[in-house]
Biopython code that builds the backbone (N, CA, C, O; Angstrom):
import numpy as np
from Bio.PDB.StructureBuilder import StructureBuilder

atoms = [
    (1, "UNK", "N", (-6.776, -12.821, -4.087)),
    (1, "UNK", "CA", (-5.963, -11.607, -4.128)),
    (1, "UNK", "C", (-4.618, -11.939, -4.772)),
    (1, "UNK", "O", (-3.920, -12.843, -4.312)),
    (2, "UNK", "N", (-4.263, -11.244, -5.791)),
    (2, "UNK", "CA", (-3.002, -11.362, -6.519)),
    (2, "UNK", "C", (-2.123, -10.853, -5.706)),
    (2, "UNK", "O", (-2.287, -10.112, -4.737)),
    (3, "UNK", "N", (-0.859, -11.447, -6.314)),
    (3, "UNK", "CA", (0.524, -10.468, -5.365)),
    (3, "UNK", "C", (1.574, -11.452, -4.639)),
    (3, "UNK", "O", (0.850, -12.252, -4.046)),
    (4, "UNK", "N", (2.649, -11.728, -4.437)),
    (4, "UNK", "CA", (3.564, -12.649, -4.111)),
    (4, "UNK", "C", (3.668, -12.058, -2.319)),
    (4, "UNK", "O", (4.051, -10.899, -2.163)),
    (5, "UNK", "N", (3.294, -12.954, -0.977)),
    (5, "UNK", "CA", (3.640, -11.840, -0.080)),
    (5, "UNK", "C", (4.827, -11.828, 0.251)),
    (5, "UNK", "O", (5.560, -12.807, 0.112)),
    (6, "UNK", "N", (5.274, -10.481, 0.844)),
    (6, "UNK", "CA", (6.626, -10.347, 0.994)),
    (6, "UNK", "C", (6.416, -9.632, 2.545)),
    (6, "UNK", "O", (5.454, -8.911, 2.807)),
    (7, "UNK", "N", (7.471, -9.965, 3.485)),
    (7, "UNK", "CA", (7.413, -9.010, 5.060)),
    (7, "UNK", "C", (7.495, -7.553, 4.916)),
    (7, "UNK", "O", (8.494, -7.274, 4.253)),
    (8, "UNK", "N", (6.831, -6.511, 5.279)),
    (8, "UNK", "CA", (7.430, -4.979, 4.798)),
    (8, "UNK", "C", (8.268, -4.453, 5.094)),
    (8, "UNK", "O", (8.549, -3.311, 4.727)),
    (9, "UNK", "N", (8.916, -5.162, 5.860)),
    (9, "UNK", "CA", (10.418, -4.535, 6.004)),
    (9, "UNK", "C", (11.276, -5.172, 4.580)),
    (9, "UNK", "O", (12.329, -4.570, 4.370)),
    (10, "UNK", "N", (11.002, -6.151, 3.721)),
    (10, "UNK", "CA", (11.701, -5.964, 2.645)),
    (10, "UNK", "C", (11.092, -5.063, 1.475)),
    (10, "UNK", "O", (11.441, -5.265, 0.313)),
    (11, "UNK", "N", (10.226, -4.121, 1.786)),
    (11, "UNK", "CA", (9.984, -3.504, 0.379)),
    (11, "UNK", "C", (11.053, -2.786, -0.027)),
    (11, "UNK", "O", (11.116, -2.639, -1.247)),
    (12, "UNK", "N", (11.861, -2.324, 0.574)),
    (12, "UNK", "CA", (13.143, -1.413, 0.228)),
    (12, "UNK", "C", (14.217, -2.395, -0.787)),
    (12, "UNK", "O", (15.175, -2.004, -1.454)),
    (13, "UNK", "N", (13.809, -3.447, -0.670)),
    (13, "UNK", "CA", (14.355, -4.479, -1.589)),
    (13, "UNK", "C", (14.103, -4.412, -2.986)),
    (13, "UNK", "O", (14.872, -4.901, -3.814)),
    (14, "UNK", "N", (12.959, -3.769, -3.298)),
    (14, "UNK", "CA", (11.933, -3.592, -4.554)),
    (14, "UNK", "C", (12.064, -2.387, -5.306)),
    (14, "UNK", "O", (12.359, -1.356, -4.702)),
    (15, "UNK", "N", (11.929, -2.377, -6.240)),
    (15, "UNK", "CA", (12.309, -0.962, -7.155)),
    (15, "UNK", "C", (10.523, -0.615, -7.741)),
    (15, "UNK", "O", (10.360, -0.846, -8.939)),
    (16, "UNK", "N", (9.223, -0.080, -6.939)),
    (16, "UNK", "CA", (8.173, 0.333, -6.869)),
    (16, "UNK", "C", (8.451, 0.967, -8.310)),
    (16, "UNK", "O", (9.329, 1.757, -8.658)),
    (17, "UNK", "N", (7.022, 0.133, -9.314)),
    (17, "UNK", "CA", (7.186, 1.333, -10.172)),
    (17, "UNK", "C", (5.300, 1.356, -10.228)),
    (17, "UNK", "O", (4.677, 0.487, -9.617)),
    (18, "UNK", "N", (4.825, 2.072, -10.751)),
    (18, "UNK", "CA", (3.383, 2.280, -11.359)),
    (18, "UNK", "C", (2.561, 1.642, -12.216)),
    (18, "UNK", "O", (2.623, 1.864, -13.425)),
    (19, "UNK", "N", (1.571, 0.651, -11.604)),
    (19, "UNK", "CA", (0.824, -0.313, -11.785)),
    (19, "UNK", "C", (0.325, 0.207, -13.511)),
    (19, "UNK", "O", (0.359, 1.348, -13.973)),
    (20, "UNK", "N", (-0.048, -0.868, -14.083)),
    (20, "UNK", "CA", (-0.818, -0.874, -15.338)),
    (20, "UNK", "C", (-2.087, 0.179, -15.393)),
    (20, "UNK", "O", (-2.513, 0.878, -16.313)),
    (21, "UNK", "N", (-2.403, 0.049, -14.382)),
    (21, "UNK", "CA", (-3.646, 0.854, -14.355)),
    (21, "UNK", "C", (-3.970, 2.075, -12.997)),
    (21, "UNK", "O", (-4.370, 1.723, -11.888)),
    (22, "UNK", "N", (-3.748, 3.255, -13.314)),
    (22, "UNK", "CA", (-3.756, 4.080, -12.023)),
    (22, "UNK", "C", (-5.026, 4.191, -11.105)),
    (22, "UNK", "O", (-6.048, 4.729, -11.532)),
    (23, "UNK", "N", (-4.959, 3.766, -10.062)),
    (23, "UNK", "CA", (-6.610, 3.540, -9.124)),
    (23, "UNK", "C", (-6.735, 4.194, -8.219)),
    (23, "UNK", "O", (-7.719, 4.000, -7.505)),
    (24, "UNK", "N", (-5.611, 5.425, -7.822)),
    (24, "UNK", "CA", (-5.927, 6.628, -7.073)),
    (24, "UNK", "C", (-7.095, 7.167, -6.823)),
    (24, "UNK", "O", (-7.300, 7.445, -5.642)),
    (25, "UNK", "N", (-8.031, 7.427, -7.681)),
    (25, "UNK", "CA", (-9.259, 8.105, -7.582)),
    (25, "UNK", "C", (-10.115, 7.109, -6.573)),
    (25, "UNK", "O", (-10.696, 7.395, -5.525)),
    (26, "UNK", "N", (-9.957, 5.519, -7.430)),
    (26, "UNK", "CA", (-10.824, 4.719, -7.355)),
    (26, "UNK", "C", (-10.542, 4.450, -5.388)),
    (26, "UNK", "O", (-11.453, 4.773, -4.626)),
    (27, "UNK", "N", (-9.887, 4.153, -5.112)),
    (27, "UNK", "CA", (-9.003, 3.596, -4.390)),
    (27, "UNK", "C", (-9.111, 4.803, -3.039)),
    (27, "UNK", "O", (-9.513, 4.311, -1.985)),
    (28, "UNK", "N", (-8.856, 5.984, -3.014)),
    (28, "UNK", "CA", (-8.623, 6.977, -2.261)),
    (28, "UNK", "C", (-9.795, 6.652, -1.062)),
    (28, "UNK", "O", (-9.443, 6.142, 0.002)),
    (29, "UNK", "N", (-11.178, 6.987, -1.326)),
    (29, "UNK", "CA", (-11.876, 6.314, -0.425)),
    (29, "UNK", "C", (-11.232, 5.139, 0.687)),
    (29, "UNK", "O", (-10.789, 5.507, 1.775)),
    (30, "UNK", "N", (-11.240, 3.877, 0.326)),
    (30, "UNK", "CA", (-10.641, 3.057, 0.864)),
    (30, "UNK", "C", (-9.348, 3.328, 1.754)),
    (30, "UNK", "O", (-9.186, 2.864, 2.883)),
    (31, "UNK", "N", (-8.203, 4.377, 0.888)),
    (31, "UNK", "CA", (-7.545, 4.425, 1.531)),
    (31, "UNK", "C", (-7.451, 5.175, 2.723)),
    (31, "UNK", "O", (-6.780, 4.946, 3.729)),
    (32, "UNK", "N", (-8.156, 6.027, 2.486)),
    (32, "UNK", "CA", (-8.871, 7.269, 4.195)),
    (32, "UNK", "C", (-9.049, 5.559, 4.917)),
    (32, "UNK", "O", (-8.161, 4.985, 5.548)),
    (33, "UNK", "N", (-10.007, 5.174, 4.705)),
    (33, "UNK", "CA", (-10.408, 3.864, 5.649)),
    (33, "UNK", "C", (-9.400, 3.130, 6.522)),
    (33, "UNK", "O", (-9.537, 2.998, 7.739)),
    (34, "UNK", "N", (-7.936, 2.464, 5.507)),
    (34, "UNK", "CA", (-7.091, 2.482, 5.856)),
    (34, "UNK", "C", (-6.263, 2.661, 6.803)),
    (34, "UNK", "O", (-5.676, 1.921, 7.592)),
    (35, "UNK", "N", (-6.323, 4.353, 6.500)),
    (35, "UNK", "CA", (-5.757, 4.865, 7.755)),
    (35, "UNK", "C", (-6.254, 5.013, 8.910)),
    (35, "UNK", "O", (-5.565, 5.174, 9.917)),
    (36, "UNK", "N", (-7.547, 4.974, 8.892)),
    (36, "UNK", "CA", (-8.277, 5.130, 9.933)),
    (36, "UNK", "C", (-8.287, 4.111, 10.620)),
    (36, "UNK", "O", (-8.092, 4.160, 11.834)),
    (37, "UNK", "N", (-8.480, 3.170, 10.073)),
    (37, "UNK", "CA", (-8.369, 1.993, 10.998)),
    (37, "UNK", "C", (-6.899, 1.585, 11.326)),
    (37, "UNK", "O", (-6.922, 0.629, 12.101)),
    (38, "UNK", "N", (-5.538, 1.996, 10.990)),
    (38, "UNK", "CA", (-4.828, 2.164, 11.339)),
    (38, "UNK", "C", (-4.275, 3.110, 12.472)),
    (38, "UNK", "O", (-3.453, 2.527, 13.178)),
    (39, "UNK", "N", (-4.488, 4.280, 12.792)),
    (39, "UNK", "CA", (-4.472, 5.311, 14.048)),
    (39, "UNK", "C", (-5.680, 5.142, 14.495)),
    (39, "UNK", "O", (-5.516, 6.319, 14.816)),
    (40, "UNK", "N", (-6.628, 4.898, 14.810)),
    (40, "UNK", "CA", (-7.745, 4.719, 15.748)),
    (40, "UNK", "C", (-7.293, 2.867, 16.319)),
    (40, "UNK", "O", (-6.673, 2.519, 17.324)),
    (41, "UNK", "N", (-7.688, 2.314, 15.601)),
    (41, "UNK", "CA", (-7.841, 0.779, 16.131)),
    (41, "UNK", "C", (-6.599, 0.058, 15.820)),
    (41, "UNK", "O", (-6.784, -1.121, 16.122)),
    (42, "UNK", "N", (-5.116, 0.280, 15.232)),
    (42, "UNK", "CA", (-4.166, -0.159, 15.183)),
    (42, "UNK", "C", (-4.448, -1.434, 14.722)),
    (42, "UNK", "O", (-4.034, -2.467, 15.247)),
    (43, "UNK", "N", (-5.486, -1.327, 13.279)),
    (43, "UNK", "CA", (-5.843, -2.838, 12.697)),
    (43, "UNK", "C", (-4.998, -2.659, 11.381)),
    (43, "UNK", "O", (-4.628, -1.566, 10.954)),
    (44, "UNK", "N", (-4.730, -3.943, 10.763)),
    (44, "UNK", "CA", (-3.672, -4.233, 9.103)),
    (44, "UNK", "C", (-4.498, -3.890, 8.209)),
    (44, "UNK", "O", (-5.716, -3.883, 8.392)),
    (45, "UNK", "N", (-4.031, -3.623, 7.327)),
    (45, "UNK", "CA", (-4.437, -3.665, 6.136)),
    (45, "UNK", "C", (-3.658, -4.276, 4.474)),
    (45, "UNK", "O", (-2.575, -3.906, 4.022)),
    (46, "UNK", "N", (-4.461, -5.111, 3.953)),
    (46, "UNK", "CA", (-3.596, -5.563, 3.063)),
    (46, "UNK", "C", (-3.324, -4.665, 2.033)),
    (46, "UNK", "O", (-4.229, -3.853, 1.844)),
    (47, "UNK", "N", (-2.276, -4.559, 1.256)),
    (47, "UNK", "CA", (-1.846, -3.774, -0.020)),
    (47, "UNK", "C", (-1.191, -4.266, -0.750)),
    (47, "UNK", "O", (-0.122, -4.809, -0.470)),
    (48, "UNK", "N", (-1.693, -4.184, -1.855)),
    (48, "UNK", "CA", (-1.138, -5.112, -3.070)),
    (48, "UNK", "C", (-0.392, -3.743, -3.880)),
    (48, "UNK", "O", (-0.966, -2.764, -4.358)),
    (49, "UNK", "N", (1.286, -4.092, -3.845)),
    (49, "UNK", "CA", (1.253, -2.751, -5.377)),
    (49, "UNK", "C", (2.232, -3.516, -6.469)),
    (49, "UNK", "O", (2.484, -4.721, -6.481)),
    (50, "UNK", "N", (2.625, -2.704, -7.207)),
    (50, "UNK", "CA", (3.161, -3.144, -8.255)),
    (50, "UNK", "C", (4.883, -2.819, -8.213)),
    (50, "UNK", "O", (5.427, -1.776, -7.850)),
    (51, "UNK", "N", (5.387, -3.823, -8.609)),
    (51, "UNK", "CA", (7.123, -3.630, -8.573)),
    (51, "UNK", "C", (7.460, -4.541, -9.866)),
    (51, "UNK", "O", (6.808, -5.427, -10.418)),
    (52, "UNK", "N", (8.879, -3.919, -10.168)),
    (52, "UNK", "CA", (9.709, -4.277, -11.118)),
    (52, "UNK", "C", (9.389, -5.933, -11.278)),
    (52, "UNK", "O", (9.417, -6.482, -12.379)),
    (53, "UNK", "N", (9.073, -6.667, -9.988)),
    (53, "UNK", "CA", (8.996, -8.208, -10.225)),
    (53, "UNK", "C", (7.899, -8.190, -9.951)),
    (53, "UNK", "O", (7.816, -8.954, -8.990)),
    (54, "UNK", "N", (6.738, -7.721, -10.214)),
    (54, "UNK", "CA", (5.863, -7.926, -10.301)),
    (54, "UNK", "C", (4.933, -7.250, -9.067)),
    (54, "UNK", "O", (5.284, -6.207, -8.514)),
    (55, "UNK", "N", (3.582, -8.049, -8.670)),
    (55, "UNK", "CA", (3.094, -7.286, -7.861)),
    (55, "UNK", "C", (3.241, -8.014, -6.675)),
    (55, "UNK", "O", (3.141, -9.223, -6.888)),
    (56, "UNK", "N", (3.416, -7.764, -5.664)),
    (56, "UNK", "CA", (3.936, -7.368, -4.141)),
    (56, "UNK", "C", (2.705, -7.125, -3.307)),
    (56, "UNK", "O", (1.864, -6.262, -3.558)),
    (57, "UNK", "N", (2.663, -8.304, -1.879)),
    (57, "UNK", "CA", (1.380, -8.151, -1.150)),
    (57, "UNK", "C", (1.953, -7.767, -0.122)),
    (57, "UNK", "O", (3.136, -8.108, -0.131)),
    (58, "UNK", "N", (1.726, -7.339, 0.560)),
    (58, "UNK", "CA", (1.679, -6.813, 2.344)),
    (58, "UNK", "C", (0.403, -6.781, 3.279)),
    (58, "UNK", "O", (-0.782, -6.696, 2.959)),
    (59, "UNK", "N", (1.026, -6.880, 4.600)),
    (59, "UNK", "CA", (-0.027, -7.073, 5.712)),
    (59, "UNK", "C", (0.401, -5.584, 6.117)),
    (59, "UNK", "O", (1.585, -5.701, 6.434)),
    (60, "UNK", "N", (0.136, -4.627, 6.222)),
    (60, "UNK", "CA", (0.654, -3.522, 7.420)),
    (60, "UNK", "C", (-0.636, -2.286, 8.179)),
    (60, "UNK", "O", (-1.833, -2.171, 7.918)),
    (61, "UNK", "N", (-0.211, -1.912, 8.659)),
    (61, "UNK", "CA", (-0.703, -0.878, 9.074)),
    (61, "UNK", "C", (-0.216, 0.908, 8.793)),
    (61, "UNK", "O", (0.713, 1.532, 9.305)),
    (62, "UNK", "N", (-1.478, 1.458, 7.570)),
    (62, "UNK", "CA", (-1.255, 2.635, 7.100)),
    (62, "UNK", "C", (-1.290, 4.030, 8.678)),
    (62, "UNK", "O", (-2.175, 4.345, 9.473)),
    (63, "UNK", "N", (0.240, 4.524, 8.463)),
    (63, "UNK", "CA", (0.414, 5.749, 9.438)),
    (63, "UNK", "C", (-0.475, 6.719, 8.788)),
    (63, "UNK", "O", (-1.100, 7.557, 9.437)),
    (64, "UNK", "N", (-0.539, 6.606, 7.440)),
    (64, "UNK", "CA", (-0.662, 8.520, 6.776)),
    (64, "UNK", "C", (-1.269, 8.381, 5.334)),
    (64, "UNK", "O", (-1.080, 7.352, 4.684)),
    (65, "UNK", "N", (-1.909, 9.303, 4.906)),
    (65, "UNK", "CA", (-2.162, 8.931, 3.497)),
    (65, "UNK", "C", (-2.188, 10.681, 3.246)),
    (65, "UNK", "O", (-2.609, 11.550, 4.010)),
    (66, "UNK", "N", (-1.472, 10.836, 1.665)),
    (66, "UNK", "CA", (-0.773, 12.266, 1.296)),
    (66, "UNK", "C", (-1.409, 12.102, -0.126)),
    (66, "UNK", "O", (-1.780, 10.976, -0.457)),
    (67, "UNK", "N", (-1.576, 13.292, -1.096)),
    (67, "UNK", "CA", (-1.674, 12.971, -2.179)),
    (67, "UNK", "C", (-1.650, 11.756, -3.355)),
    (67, "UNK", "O", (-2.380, 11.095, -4.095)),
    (68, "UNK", "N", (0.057, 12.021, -2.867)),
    (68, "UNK", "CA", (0.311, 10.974, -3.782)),
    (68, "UNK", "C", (1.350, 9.217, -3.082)),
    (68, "UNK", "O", (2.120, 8.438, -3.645)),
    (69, "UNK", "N", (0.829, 9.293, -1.763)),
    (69, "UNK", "CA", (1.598, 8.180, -1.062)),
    (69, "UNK", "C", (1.242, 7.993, 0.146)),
    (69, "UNK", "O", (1.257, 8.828, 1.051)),
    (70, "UNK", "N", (0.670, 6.083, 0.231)),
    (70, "UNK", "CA", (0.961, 6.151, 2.127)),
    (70, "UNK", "C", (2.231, 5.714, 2.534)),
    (70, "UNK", "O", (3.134, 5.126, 1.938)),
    (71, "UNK", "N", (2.092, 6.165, 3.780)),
    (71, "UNK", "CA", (3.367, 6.143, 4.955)),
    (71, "UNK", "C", (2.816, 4.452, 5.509)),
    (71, "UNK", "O", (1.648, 4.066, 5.486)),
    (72, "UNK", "N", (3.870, 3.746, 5.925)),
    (72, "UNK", "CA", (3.911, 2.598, 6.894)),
    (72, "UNK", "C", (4.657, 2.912, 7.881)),
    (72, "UNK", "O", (5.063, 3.965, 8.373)),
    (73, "UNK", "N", (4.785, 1.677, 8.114)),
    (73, "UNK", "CA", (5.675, 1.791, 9.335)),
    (73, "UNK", "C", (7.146, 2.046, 9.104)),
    (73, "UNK", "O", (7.600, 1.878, 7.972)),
    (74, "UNK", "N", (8.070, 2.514, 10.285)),
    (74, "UNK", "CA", (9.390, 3.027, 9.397)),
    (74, "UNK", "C", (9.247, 4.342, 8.277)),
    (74, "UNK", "O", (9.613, 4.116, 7.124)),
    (75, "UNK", "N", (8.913, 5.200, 8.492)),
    (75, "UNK", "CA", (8.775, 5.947, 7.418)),
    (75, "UNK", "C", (8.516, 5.290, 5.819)),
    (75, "UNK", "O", (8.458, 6.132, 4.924)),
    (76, "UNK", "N", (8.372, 3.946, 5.454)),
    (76, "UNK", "CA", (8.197, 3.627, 4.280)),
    (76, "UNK", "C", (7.138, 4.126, 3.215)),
    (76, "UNK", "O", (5.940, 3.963, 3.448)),
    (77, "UNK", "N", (7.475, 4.604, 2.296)),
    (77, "UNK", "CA", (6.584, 5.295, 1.605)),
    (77, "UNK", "C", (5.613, 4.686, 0.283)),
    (77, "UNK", "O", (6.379, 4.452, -0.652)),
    (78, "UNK", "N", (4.695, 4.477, 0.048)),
    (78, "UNK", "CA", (4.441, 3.881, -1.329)),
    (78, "UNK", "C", (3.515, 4.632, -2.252)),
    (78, "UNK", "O", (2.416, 5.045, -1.884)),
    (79, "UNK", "N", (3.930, 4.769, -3.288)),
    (79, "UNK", "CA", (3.048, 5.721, -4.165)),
    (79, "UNK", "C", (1.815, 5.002, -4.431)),
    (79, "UNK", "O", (1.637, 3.785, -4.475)),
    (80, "UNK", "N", (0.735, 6.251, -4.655)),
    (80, "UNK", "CA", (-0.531, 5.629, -4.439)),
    (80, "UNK", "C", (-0.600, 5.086, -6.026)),
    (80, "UNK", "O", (-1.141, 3.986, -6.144)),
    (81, "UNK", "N", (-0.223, 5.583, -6.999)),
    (81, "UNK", "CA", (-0.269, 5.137, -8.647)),
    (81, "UNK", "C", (0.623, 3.966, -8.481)),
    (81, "UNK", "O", (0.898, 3.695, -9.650)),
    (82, "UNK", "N", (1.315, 3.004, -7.643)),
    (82, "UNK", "CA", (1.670, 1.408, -7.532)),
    (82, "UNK", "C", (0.663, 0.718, -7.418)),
    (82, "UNK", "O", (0.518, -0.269, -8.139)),
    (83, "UNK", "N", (-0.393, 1.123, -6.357)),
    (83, "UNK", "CA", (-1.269, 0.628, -5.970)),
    (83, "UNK", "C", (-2.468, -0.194, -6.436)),
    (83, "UNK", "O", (-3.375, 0.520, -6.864)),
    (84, "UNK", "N", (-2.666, -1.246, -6.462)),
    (84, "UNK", "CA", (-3.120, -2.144, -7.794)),
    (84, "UNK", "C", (-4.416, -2.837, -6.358)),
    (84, "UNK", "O", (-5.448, -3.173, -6.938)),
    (85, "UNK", "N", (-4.503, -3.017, -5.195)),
    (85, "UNK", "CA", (-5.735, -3.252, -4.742)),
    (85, "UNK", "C", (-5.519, -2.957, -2.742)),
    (85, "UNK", "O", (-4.416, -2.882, -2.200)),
    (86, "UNK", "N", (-6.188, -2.901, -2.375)),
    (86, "UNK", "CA", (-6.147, -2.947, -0.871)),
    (86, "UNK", "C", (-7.390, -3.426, -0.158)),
    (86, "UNK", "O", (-8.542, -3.200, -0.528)),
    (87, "UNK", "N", (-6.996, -4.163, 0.986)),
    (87, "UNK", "CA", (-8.435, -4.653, 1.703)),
    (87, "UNK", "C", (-8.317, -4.575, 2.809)),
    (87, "UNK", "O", (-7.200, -4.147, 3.099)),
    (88, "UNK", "N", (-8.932, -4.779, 3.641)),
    (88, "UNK", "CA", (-9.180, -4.762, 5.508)),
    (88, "UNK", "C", (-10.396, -5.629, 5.810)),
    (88, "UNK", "O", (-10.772, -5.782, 6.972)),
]
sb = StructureBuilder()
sb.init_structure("model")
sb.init_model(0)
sb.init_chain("A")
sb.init_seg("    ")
for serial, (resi, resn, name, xyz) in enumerate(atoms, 1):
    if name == "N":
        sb.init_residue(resn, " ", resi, " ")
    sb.init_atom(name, np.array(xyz, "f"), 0.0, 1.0, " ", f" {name:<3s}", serial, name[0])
structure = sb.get_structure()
């Protein structure tokens, strides 16, 4: 898995911009999953997205998934077009 990890309380450190390749469609599936296993079983999920320095890994647990962004913890928001891979 690509991606430098970083704790998610520093993503606010990062200037999120939109991965090379948009995987919303691809990806959306998974991300329902995500969440689900986040509000039911309070399990992590990894997320890889894309930032100004490159791409950015995290361990967290998805609150919410919206059109165009999930919620973490802290209200943190990440657009789903950053989003370059996720696993559980």
């Amino acid at each position: 898995m690509i991606g430098q990890i970083i704790e998610k309380e520093l993503i606010s450190a990062y200037r999120i911009i939109p991965a090379e390749v948009d995987k919303t469609v691809v990806l959306y599936d998974k991300l329902l999953g995500a969440q689900r296993l986040g509000n039911e079983f309070k399990s992590k999920t990894t997320i890889v997205f894309q930032t100004e320095d490159g791409p950015k890994r995290i361990e967290t647990t998805v609150w919410s998934l919206t059109e165009k962004y999930i919620q973490i913890k802290n209200g943190v928001l990440i657009p789903l077009k950053a989003i370059i891979e996720i696993d559980y």
